[in-house]
N, C-alpha and C positions, 0 to 999 in steps of 0.2 A: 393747618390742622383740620382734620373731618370733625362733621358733630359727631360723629361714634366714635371717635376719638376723645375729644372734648367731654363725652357723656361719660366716656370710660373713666377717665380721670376725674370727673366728677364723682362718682362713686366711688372710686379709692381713696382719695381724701377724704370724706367720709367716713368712712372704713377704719381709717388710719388716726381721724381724729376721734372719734369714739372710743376705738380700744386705747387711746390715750387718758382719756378723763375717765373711763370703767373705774380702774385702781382707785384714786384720789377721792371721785366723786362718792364714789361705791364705799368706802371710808367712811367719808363726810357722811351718809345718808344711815350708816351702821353706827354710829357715836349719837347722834342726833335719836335713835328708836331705841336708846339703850341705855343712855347715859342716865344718873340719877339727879343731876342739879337743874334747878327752875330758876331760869332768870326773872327777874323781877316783871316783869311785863306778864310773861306768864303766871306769876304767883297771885299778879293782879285779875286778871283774866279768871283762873280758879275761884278767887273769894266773888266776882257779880257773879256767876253760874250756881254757886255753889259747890263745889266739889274740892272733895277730898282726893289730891296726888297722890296720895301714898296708898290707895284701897284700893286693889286689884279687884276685878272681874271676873266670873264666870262667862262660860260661851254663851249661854244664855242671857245674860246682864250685858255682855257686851253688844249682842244681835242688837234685843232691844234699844240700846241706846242710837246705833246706828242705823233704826228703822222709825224712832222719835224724833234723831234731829232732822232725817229727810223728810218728815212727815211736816213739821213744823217750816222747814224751809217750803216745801209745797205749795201751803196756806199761804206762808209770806210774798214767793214770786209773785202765785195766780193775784192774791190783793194787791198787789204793787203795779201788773200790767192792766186792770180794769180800772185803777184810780189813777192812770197816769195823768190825763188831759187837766188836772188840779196839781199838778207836783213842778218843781223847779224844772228849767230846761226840759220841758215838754217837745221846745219846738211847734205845738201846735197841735199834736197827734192824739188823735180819738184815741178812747181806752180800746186796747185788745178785744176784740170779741172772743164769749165765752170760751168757745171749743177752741180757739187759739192761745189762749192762756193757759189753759187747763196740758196742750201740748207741749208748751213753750217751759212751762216749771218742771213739768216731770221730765222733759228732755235735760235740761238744763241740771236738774237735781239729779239724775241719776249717771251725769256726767257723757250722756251722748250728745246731748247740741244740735239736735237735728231743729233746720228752722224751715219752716214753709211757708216764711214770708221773705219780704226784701227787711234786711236789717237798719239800712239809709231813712228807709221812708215807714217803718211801721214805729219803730222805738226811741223814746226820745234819750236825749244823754244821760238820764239819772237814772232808767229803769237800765241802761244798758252797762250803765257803771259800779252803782251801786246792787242791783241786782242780777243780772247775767254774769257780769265777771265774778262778782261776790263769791257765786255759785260755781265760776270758774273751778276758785281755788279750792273748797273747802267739800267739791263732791271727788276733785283729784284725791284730796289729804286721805278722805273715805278708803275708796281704793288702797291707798298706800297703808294707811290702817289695818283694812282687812287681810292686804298681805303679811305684815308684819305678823297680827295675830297668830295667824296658819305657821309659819314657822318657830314664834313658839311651841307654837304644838308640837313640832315634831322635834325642837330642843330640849323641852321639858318633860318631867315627869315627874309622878305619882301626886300631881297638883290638879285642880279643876282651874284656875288662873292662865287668865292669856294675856293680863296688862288692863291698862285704864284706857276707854275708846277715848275719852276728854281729853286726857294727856298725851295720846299719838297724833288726836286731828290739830291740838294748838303746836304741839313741838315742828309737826309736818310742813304746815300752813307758816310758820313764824321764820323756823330756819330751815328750810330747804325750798319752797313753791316762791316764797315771797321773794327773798335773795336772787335767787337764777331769775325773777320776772324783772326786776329791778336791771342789771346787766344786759338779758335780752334784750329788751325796750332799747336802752341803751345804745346796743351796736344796732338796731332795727332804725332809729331816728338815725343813727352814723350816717346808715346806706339810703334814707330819705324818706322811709314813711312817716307819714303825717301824725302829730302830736299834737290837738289844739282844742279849745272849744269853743270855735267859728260857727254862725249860725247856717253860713254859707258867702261865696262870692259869687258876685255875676260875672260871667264874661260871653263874650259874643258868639255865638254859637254860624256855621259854615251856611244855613239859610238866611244869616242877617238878624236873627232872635237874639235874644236873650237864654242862657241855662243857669240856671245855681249849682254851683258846685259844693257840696258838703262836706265840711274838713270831720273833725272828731279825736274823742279819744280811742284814736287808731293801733299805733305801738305799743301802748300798754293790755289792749285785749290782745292784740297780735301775739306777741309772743305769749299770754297767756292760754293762747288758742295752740300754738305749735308746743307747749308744754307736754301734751298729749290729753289736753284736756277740753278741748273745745273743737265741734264738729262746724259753730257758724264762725260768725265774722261779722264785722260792724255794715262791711257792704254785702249784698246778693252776691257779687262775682267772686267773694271771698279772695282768698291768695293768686286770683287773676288780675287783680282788680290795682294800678299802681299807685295808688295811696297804699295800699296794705303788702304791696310784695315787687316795689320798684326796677327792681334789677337780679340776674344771675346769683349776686352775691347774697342780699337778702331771701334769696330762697335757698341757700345754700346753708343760711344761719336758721332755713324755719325748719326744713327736713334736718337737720343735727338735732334743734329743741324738740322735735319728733319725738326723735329716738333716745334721747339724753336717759332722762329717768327710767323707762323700762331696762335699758341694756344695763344699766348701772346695777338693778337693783338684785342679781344673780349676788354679784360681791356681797351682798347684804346678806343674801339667805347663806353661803357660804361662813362667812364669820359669826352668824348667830348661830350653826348649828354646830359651830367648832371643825370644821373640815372645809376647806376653800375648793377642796378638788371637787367638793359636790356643788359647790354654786360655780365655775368652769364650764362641770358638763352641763347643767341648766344652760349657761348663755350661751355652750357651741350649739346644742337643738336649737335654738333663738337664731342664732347666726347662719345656720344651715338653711334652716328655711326662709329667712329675710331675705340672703342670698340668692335661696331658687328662685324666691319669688322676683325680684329688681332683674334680674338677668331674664325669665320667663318675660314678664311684661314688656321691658324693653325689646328682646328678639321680637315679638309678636305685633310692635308697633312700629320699631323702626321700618320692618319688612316692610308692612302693610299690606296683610296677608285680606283678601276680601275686593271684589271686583274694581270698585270705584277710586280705591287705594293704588291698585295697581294700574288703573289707568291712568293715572296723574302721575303717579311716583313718587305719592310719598301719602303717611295718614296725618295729613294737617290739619280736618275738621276737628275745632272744638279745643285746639289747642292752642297756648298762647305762644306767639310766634318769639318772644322774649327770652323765652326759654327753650324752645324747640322741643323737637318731639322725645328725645333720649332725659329731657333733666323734666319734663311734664309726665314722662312714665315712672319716673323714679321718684316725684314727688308721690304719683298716685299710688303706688306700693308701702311706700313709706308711711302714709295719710291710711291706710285701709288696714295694714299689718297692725295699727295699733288703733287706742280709741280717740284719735285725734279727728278724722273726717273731714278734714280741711282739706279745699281743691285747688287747683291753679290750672286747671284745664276741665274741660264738659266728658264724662266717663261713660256718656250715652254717646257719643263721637268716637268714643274707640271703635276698633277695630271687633269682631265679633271674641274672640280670643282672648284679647287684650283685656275686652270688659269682662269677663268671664274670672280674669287675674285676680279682679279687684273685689269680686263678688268672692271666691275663692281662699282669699285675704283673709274675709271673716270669716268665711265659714270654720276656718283652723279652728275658731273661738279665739281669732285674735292673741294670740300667745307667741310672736313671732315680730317683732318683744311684748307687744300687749299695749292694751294701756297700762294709766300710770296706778300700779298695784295689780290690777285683774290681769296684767299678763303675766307675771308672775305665779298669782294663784292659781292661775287657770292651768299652767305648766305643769307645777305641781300637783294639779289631778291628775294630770295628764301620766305623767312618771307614776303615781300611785297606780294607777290603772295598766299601764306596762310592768312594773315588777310583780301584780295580783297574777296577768297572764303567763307572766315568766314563769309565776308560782304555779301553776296548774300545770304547764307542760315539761316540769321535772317532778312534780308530785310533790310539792311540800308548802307549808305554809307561808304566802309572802313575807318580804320583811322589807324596810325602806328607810333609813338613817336609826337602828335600831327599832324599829314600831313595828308589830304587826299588822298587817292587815287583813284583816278579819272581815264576815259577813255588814255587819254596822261600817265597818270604814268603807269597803265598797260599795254598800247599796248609798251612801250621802254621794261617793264620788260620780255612780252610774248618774242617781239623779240630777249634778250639775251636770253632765255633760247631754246630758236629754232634752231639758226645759228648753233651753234656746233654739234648738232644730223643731221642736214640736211648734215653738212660736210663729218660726219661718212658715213653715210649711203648712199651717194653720192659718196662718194670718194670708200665706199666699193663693189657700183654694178659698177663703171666704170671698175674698176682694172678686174671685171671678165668680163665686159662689150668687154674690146678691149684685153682681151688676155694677159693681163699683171700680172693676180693672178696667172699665172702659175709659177712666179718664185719662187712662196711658197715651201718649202722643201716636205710637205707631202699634200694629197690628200685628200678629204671627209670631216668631223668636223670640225676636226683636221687645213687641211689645210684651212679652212672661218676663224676660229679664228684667224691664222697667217695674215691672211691681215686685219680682224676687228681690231684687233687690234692696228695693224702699224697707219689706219686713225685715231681710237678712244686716240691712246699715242699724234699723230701730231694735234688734233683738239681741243685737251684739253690741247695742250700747256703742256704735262709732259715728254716726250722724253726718256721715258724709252722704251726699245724693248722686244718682245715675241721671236725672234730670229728665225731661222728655217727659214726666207726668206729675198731672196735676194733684195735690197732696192738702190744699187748704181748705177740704169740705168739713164739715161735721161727723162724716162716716170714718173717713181717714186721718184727722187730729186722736179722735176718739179709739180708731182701731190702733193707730203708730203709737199713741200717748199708752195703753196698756203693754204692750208688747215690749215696750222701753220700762215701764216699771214690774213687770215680771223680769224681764229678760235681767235685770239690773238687783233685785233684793233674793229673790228666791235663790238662785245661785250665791249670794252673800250666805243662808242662811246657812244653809250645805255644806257650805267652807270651814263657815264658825262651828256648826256641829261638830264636822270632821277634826277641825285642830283640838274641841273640847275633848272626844274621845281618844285623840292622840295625846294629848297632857297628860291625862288620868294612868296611861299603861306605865307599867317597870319598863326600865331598857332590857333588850333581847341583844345578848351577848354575841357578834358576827361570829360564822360557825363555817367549814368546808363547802357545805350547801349553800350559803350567803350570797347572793346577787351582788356584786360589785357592780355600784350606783356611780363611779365616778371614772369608768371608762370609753372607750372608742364603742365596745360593743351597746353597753346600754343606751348611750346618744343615738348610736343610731337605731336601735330598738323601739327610744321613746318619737324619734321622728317617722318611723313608720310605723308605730300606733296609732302618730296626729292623724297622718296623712291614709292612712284605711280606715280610719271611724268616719273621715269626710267624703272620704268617696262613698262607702257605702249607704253615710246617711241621707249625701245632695245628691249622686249621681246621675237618677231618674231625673231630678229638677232642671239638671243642669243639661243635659239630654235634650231637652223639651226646647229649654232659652236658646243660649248662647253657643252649645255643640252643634245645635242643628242650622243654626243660622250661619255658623263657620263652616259647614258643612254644604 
């Protein structure tokens, strides 16, 4: 069997196993955001917080809360990595310095994960367990939250209510994030990663020395990380690294937990808004462009389009040979297309094309399937913003599962789909602006991609890195850490707006003029809406990096 062969069939198994668990799991996840009984755990949980489960929320009451408890977790990471060198299993490790803290919580809290240290050697076990994973789960839950909310809105009416943010993050966190991490873990130690908390071993290193080798709790951030919720890892090398990602088959289970929750959660908005056909056409746009994208990337690496590729025959820089270059591309589409970030190969070693894929990934706004909630929401701006156009070029007022859409629903909608390009493209001319893109490894394309990049991973909230540039200054903790917390609430804010004003209207009776949301023509309408907002808004950008240097 060829590895294109072998890659092939890696990908259809995939394929095959996802649209197997969609139904089931997509169920599971719609009973859980919906259902009225609190099991006792949770009832407990309610009375230390204080909160009342039965008192719904406004959009406004709900933002709020989801803009207090990230605010409140903030304070807790940043204190937890400056007092670390006093705390249980330290291991020994000085407190974070400022501007590494200050990056490391709002990364962490706003569910990107970007790290710009080595995870081994800067964090000792308790800040990495009790607080980074903590934060794992509970900025995922966020997301899934604020998705849920939004299709209230467009379920509901003539209410100002979108639900209780308390009640969707402990139900999210309790039964669905925590369950699937349990199992994960599970078949993750099956296939050999590391489970412990060893201080380290010595063994004899190939000059005759001495190395320590560092075990950890591996498996259980592991799959927390491949949930779609985590852009680091306990080591630097991340899912290269084989303590964290052993064999074909364990990466086979991390790109599945990738994609698990986003693909699932179309079934969800389908069932809550009473029409399955419309969460269908949600997941085939998701599927379309997942597709383009794994089939784009791999063409473009297994080729190994680019001189020094083609002189050897084959693009093996940067890639882990365990995997080869067809299940290393597929991871990195996989890892980009959504807010997971996780690597298992160097994405500044691609090929110029290839890296362009992964940059490309997000600029979608990640909605192909997303992260875990935001690619969902993010979809459905997306669709909001395709039936507005529809509406203009037949003459008549949009409409979108009964809601109009009106001047207020589309200026909340334009605004998310704005903020994150203004970040990139802001955060990308400052860095060259004050002399700080120099820290880029290489010079020309090359080196605009290594910093498009860094803002495009930090503003999409995916936390994966291009690598090749150095990111642990004070200028660049400081610029990546805002761009990750705009890029992360402002967009929250717009969502919840927008669902508030969708609750509030009457249903709009479907009429001869009515857009039918749930066929062949709209999917593919709303995938060339994603796909000409991106080109129009990176083009220029991408012109500069990664066109020109494949050029």
């Amino acid at each position: 069997m060829t590895a294109t062969t072998a890659g092939v069939i890696f990908v259809l198994s995939l394929v095959a196993a996802l649209a197997a668990v969609h139904r089931p799991f997509g169920d599971h996840m719609y009973r859980v955001v919906s259902g009225q009984r609190q099991s006792r755990v949770e009832r407990g949980i309610y009375r230390l917080v204080g909160v009342d489960p039965a008192a719904e929320q406004s959009w406004g009451v709900y933002a709020r809360a989801v803009l207090a408890f990230s605010a409140v977790s903030v304070l807790f990471l940043y204190a937890f990595q400056r007092v670390q060198d006093r705390l249980w299993l330290s291991l020994g490790f000085e407190p974070v310095v400022p501007h590494g803290a200050w990056n490391t919580a709002v990364s962490f809290v706003t569910n990107t994960n970007w790290q710009s240290y080595s995870g081994e050697s800067t964090m000792g076990h308790l800040v990495q367990m009790a607080g980074l994973a903590v934060q794992n789960f509970v900025s995922a839950a966020v997301g899934v939250a604020v998705a849920v909310a939004l299709v209230r809105g467009f379920a509901r009416s003539r209410t100002g209510h979108l639900g209780n943010f308390w009640v969707d993050l402990t139900r999210i966190v309790l039964r669905i994030l925590l369950p699937v991490a349990v199992l994960g873990a599970l078949a993750l130690m099956a296939g050999g990663v590391v489970q412990n908390l060893s201080a380290g071993t010595e063994v004899t290193t190939l000059t005759g020395g001495t190395q320590t080798i560092t075990g950890g709790p591996v498996a259980g951030q592991e799959v927390i990380k491949e949930l779609g919720t985590n852009g680091g890892g306990f080591y630097n090398a991340n899912s290269s690294h084989p303590f964290e990602n052993p064999t074909a088959w364990t990466n086979w289970i991390e790109i599945f937990l990738i994609l698990l929750i986003p693909f699932s959660l179309p079934r969800v908005f389908g069932r809550m808004v009473g029409q399955r056909r419309q969460g269908h056409a949600i997941a085939a746009v998701m599927a379309i462009l997942a597709l383009a994208s794994v089939t784009l990337t791999n063409v473009f690496e297994v080729t190994g389009h680019g001189t020094v590729p083609q002189a050897v025959g084959a693009a093996l820089e940067g890639k882990e040979v365990r995997f080869d270059v067809s299940n290393s591309a597929t991871f990195a589409a996989a890892t980009t297309l959504t807010s997971t970030g996780a690597v298992n190969s160097f994405h500044d070693s691609y090929t110029s094309l290839g890296g362009m894929m992964t940059m490309v990934n997000m600029m979608l706004g990640e909605v192909a399937p997303g992260g875990t909630g935001s690619g969902l929401y993010g979809l459905l701006i997306l669709a909001v913003i395709t039936v507005f156009v529809a509406g203009l070029m037949v003459g008549r007022t949009p409409e979108y599962l009964g809601k109009k859409i009106g001047s207020r629903e589309i200026r909340f909608a334009s605004l998310y789909f704005l903020i994150t390009p203004a970040l990139v493209l802001t955060g990308t001319a400052a860095a060259f602006a004050t002399g700080n893109a120099s820290t880029a490894l290489n010079v020309g394309p090359h080196g605009l991609s290594e910093v498009l990049y860094a803002f495009t991973s930090a503003s999409n909230n995916n936390g994966s890195a291009f690598a090749g540039i150095t990111v642990n200054t004070t200028w660049w903790d400081t610029a990546l850490g805002l761009c990750m917390l705009l890029g992360r609430f402002l967009p929250i804010v717009f969502v919840l707006a927008l669902a508030g004003s969708l609750a509030r209207q009457a249903p709009t009776p479907a009429s001869e003029g009515t857009l039918p949301t749930h066929r062949p023509l709209f999917v593919g309408m709303v995938v060339g809406v994603t796909v000409l907002l991106v080109a129009l808004t990176y083009l220029p950008a991408l012109a500069l990096g990664p066109l020109a240097e494949g050029l």
